[in-house]
C-alpha positions, 0 to 999 in steps of 0.5 A, spaced: 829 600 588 830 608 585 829 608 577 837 609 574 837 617 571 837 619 565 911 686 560 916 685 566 912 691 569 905 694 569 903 701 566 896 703 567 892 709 565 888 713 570 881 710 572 882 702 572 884 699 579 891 698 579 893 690 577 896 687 584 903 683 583 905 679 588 913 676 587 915 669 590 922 670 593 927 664 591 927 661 599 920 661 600 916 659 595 913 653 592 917 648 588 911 644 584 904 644 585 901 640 590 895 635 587 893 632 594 886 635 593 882 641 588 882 646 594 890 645 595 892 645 588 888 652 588 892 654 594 898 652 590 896 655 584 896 663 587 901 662 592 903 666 596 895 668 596 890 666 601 885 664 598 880 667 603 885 674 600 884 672 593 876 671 593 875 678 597 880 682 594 880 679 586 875 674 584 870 678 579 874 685 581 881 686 579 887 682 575 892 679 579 899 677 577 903 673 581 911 673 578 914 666 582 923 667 583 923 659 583 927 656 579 925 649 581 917 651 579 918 655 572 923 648 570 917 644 572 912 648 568 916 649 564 916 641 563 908 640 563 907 640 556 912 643 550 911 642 542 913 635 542 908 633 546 903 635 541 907 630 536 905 624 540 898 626 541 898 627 534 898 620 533 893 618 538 888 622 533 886 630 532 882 633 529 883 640 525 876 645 528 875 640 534 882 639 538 886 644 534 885 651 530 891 653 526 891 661 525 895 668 524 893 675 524 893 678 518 891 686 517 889 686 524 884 680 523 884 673 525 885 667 520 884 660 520 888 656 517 885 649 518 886 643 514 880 638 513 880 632 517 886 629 521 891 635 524 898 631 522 904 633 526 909 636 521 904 640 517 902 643 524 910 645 525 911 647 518 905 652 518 907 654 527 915 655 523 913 657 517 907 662 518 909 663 524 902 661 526 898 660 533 897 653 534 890 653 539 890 646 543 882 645 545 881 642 553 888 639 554 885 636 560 883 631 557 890 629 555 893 632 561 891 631 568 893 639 570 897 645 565 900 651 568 903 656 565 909 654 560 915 655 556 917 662 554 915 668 555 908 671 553 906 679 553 900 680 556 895 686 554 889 688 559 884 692 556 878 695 561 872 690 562 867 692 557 859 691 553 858 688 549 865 688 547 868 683 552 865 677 548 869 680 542 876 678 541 880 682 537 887 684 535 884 692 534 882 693 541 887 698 542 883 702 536 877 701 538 877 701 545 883 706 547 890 704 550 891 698 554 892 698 561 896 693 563 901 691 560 906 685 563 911 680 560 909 672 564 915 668 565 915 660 567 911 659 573 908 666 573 899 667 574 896 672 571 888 672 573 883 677 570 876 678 570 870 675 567 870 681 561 877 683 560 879 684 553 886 681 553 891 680 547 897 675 547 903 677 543 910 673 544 916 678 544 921 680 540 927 675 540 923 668 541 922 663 538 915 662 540 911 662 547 906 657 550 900 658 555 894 656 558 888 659 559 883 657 564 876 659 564 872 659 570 865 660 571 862 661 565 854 661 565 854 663 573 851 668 573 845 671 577 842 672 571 842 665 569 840 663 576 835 667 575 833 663 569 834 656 571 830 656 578 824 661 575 820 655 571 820 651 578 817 657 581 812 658 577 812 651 576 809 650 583 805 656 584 801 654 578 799 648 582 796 652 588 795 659 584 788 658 580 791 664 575 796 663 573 792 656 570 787 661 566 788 662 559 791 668 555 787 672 552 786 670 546 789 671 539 795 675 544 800 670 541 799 673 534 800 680 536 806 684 534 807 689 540 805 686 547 798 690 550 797 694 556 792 689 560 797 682 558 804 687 560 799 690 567 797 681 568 805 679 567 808 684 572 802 682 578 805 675 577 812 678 577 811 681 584 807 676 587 812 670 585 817 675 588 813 675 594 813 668 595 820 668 593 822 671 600 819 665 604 822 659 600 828 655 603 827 651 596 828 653 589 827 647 583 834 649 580 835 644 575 839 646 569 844 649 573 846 643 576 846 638 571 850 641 566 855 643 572 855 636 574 855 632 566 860 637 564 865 636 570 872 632 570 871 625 574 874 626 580 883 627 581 886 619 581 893 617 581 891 613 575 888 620 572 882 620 573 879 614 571 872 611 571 869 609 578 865 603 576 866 599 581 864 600 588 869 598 594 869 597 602 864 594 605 855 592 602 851 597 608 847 593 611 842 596 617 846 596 622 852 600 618 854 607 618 855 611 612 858 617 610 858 621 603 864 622 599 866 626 592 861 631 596 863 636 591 862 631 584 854 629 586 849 634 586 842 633 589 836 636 585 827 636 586 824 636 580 818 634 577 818 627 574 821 626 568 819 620 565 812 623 567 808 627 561 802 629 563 800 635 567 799 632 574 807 631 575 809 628 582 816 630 584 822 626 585 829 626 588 834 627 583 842 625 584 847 626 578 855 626 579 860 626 575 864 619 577 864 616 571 865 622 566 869 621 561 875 625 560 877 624 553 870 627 551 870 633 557 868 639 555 868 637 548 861 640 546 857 633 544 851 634 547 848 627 544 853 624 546 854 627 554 850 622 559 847 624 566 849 619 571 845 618 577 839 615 581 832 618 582 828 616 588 821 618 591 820 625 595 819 621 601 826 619 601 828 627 602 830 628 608 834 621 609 838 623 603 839 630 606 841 627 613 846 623 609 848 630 605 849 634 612 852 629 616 859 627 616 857 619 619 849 617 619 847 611 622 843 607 618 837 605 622 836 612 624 834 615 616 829 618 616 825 612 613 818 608 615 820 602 613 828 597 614 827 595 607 827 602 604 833 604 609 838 599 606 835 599 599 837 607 599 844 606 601 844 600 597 842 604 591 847 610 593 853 605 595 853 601 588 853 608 584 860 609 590 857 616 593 857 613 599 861 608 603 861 603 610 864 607 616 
């Protein structure tokens, strides 16, 4: 058996791409979000975008704001979560610094006015009131399954993408970095997507009271760059093996040398070009750290229930003569790494299996790395391309896995059933 693994229009100055808005008349558009599966409430999500539009026209390219006439869509938004929500999740227990931030612009710079400990509701009214603070809800998916945008009307500022001051958020932008944009004014049910790197600021108009919005992040540490980094050791992993060079020492005392010498700067680009090379013809790369952290980090799959635990499996026990068939496909991730409960240099390599069925949603994207588990299996190299005939098909029979044993077929699908990634056809 395998081992259990650890503004209500735009301005815009010459030069930035133009910001495209769509606007959803009345008679046609959407009433509420359809949580049926991921790929559907995306499609709701940018209505009446395709989503084959969205990716080749302004995923990483262009903001794009989607106003929404409906008045059924914006009540619903606006009902998904309002400042008296915040009065119940109070009393279930948050925290100041780690589930809210309390803060306010003064002199053009951010001020936080945390209290320490437990964040009580009328404290946190009496500084939203009085103070005309900004309440910063930390990850309310944990609370809430989905939030859109909100109540209120919010006025949105885009500056041009730029380095290194896009990491920076900072209500000076327009001194330091020139005019805004664009500039809009999102009402109930409309989306404003912009790309990685947008300076952006969030003002409430004049005559409201206060505004609420959500802001989701998507695909952060994806880049090629950290590809590159991920998936580079597992290269030079296995060209050591076979490369004589590359187990030679370093030249000594170089470790202690404050600039790096010509001979070791002429030795590393060789390397560089010959693992290049090697590169062009591998099919498999050892990208590890990439899919873990996406699998441990990711929400458990969607339920009527909210996205409970799925401890237990259901269905039928498969036997020999059953057929399987994945599924959460998009919540398991399947990975070769050299063995981890190895520690000397002669490491076998093993088939690694980690899914997020049983994440957590109060702790999900709450940093607590200690306490974040990896949830999966582990099985020997041989079980490689069995696993990929499980992954590739819609319905396998077990007999035909790629096996030589009965035995070691009906424990791996076994082992697989009882972790409820697959199921009996």
């Amino acid at each position: 058996m395998p081992k259990k693994a650890k503004a209500a229009g735009s301005r815009k100055e010459e030069g930035p791409v133009p910001c495209k808005q769509m606007k959803v008349e009345a008679a046609g558009g959407p009433s509420a979000l359809n949580f049926d599966s991921p790929s559907s409430l995306f499609e709701s999500l940018i209505s009446p975008i395709k989503t084959e539009t969205f990716f080749k026209e302004f995923w990483e390219q262009k903001p794009l704001l989607i106003r929404r006439d409906d008045p059924a869509l914006a009540t619903y938004c606006g009902s998904l979560f309002k400042l008296t929500d915040l009065k119940s999740l109070c009393s279930q227990g948050l925290y100041y610094g780690r589930d809210v931030n309390v803060c306010r612009c003064v002199g053009g710079k951010k001020k936080v006015l945390n209290k320490d400990g437990k964040a009580h509701f009328l404290q946190l009214r009496k500084d939203f009131d009085q103070k005309r603070a900004t309440i910063q809800f930390h990850q309310p998916q944990r609370f809430k399954v989905f939030i859109l945008q909100l109540e209120g009307e919010k006025h949105w500022r885009l500056y041009h993408p730029t380095v290194p001051l896009a990491r920076e958020y900072s209500v000076e932008a327009e001194e330091r970095i020139g005019r805004p944009v664009h500039e809009f004014t999102l009402k109930p049910g409309d989306l404003l997507y912009f790309p990685r790197g947008t300076i952006h600021q969030a003002d409430t108009p004049a005559g409201l009271a206060h505004s609420t919005h959500v802001t989701i992040s998507t695909y952060q540490n994806n880049s090629w760059g950290d590809f590159l980094l991920d998936t580079i050791s597992g290269l030079v992993f296995d060209t050591a093996e076979e490369d004589v060079e590359l187990r030679a020492g370093i030249p000594r005392q170089l470790l202690l040398q404050v600039e790096s010498t010509a001979v070791a700067t002429r030795r590393l680009s060789g390397f560089l070009r010959m693992l290049a090379d090697r590169l062009e013809g591998t099919k498999e790369l050892l990208s590890s750290d990439m899919k873990k952290d996406f699998i441990m980090h990711r929400l458990p799959p969607y339920s009527a229930g909210g996205g409970a635990e799925l401890s237990t499996p259901g269905g039928k026990l498969p036997r020999l003569d059953s057929v399987v068939r994945l599924q959460f496909k998009d919540h398991i991730v399947l990975t070769v790494l050299p063995d981890q409960d190895q520690s000397d240099e002669a490491q076998e390599k093993m088939v690694y299996i980690y899914h997020s069925l049983r994440n957590r949603r109060e702790t999900h994207m709450m940093g607590n790395e200690e306490e974040t588990e990896s949830h999966g299996l582990r099985f020997p190299l041989s079980h490689l391309d069995a696993l990929k005939q499980i992954w590739n098909s819609s319905a396998v029979s077990v007999k035909d896995l790629k096996l030589t044993a009965d035995e070691e077929k009906e424990n791996l699908v076994l082992s697989l059933w009882t972790e409820c990634l697959i199921q009996v056809v």
